[in-house]
N, C-alpha and C positions, 0 to 999 in steps of 0.2 A: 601395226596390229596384225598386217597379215604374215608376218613374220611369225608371230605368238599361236599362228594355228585359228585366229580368234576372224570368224565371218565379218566381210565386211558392210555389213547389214546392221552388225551390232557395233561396230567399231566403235562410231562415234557414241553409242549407248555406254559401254565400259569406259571410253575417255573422259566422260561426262562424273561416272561415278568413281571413279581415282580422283578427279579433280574435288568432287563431295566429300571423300573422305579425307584427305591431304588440307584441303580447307578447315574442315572440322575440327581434324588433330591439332592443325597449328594454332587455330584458335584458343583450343583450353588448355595449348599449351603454355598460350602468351597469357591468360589470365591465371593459372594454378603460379605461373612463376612471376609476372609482374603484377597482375590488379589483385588480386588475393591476399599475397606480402602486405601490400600497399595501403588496401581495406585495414588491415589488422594493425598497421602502423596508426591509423589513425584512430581507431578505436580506442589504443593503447593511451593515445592524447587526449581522449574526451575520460579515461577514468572509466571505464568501463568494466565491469569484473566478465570471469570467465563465462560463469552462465548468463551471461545478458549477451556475451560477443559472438556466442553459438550460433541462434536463431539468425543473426546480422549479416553472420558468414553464410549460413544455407541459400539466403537468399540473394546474395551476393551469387553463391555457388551458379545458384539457378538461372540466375541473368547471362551467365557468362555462355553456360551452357548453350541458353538462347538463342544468344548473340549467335556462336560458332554454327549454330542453324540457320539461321538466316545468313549468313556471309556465306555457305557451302554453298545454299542452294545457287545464290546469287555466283557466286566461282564457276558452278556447277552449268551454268546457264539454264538453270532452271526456272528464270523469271515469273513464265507464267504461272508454277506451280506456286513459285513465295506468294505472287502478289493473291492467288485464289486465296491460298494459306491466310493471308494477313485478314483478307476479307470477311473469310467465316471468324478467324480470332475476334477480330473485332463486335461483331454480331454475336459472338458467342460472350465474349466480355460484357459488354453490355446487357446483355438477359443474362449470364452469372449476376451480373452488378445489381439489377434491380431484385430477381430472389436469395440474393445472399448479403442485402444491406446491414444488416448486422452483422455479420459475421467479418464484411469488411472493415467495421468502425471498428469494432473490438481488435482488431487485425491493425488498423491506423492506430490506435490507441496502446495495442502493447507498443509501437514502435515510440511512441513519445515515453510511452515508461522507461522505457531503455535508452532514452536519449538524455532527457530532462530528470531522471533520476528523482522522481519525488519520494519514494522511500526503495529500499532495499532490504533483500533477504534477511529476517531475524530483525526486523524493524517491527516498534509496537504500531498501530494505525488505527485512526479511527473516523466514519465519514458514516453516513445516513442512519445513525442510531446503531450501527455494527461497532467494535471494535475488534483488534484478535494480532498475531501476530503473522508475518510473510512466512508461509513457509515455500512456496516457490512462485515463480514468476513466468511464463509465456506468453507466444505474440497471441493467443486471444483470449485467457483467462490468466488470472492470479488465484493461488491458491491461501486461504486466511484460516490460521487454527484459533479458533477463540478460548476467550481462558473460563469456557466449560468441555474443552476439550473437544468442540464441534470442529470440522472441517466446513469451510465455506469456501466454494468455488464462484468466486465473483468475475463476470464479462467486465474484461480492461474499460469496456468504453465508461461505467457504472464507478469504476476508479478515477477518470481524466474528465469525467461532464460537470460532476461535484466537486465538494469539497473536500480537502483532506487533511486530518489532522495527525502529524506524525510528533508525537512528543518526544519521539529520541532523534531526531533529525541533527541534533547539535549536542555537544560532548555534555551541556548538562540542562537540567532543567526546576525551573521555578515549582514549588509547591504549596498551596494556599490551603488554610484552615480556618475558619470560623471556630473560635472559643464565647459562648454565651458565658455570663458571669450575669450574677444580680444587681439591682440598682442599690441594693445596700453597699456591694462590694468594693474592697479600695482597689480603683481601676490603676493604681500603681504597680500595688502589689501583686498584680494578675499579671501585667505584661511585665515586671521583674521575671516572674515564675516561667512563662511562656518565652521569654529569650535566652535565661539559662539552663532551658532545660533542652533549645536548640542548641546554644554552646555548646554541650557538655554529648552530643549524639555525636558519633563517629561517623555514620553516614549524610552529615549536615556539613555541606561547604563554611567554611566560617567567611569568605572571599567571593560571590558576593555576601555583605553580612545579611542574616535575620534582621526582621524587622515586624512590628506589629502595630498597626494604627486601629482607631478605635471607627467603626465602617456602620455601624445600628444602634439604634436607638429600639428594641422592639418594644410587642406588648408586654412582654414578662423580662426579658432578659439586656441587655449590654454587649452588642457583638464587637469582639477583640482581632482583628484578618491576622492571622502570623502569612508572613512571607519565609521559606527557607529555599535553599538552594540544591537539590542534590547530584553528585559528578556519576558520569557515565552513565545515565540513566536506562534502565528498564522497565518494564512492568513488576516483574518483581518485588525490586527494589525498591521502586515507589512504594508498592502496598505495604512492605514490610517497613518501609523506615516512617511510613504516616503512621501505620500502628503502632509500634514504638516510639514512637514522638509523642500522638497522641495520648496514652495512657500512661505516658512519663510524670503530662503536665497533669491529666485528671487526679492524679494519684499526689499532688504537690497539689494540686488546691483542697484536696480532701486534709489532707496534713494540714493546709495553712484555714482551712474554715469557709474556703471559696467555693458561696454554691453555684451551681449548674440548671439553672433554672427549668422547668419544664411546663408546658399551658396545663391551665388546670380551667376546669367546667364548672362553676357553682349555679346550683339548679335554685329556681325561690319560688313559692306557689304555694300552694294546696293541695293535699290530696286524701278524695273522701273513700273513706275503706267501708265496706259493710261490714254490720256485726253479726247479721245474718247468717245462721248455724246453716249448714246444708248437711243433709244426714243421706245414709243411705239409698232411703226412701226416695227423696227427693230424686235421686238419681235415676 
């Protein structure tokens, strides 16, 4: 060092920080080129799409970063300063942990949404009386547009504590209908009416087939359950092809004389009206 012009008071001061830096670089060097590749290898294996493998990698980023900090200081022989370091971390972790409990869980929470996959981007969902569609996903909110055109920013943790019901989770999905008909009516000729008028929908799978069982006995009516099937499912498509489905069949039992029962109120009693004139006056 005293070669370099550099006091030998500080020598060992500058050795110390070459040594820091030299340390540090080779660290994110070994991670940008081997754990990073390696992260993303394995990500690739669990099926992960691009924007869920984002956030995985920052924090992956970060660790590494970390890491190269604490290995420097330790090269560096800066021990006392890590271990000071690690002690207020600690301390400081801990009172973060307890004023930022939520923000933690929802922080845990987006990481299982992005592991365990229970619905994804453009997926319909529906859980505590919400329903809406994903329109994005991060480690501590998900982002739900509902189908009145509301944005809901729901806390992950509010997603993974409940329950959740994703009806497009699989390439197609079951849809159920209650058809009332009257006790007069031929309950043959109802679910004739009701399974070819599934045939005959272009958005009705024929594979699994329709089906319709007879499920009520009510006050007024005779409930008919159609089962259909329909592929690829959406919210869209759902509403669209029950509505057309449904007023396929009402419009085929109007043709065929099949009624559609509705409750009705019949009042009995008495009731005493006065014949008693009221005139102006009176007023």
């Amino acid at each position: 060092m005293n070669d370099l012009g550099i006091p030998e008071a500080y020598a060992e001061t500058v050795a110390d920080g070459i040594l820091f830096v030299v340390a540090f670089v080779a660290v994110v060097v070994v991670g940008r080129v081997l754990v990073l590749p390696l992260v993303d290898r394995l990500l690739d294996r669990r099926g992960l799409d691009r924007h869920a493998k984002v956030p995985l990698k920052k924090l992956v980023n970060f660790a590494v970063y970390f890491a190269a900090l604490g290995v420097a200081f330790a090269f560096a022989g800066f021990g006392n300063i890590l271990t000071a370091l690690a002690t207020i971390g600690a301390a400081a972790t801990l009172a973060i942990g307890f004023a930022m409990q939520d923000v933690i869980a929802n922080f845990v929470a987006g990481i299982f949404i992005f592991t365990d996959k229970p619905f994804r981007i453009g997926d319909w969902i529906e859980w505590d009386g919400h329903s809406g569609v994903v329109e994005d996903i991060s480690l501590r909110v998900s982002r739900v547009r509902t189908f009145d055109n509301e944005l809901l920013t729901v806390p992950n943790s509010q997603l993974t504590d409940g329950v959740i019901k994703n009806p497009v989770a699989k390439d197609k999905l079951r849809m159920q209908f209650l058809f009332g008909i009257g006790y007069g009516d031929d309950i043959d000729e109802a679910t004739d009416i009701i399974l070819e008028e599934a045939e005959a929908h272009d958005g009705i799978l024929a594979d699994p087939e329709p089906s319709v069982r007879l499920t009520e006995l009510g006050d007024s009516s005779v409930g008919l359950k159609s089962r259909v099937w329909i592929a690829d499912p959406a919210r869209s498509d759902f509403v669209r092809v029950r509505g057309e489905y449904v007023q396929a069949v009402k419009e085929r039992f109007d043709d065929a004389g099949i009624d559609i029962p509705f409750p009705n109120r019949e009042l009995s009693g008495t009731l005493d009206v006065s014949e008693e004139v009221v005139t102006a006056a009176d007023d």
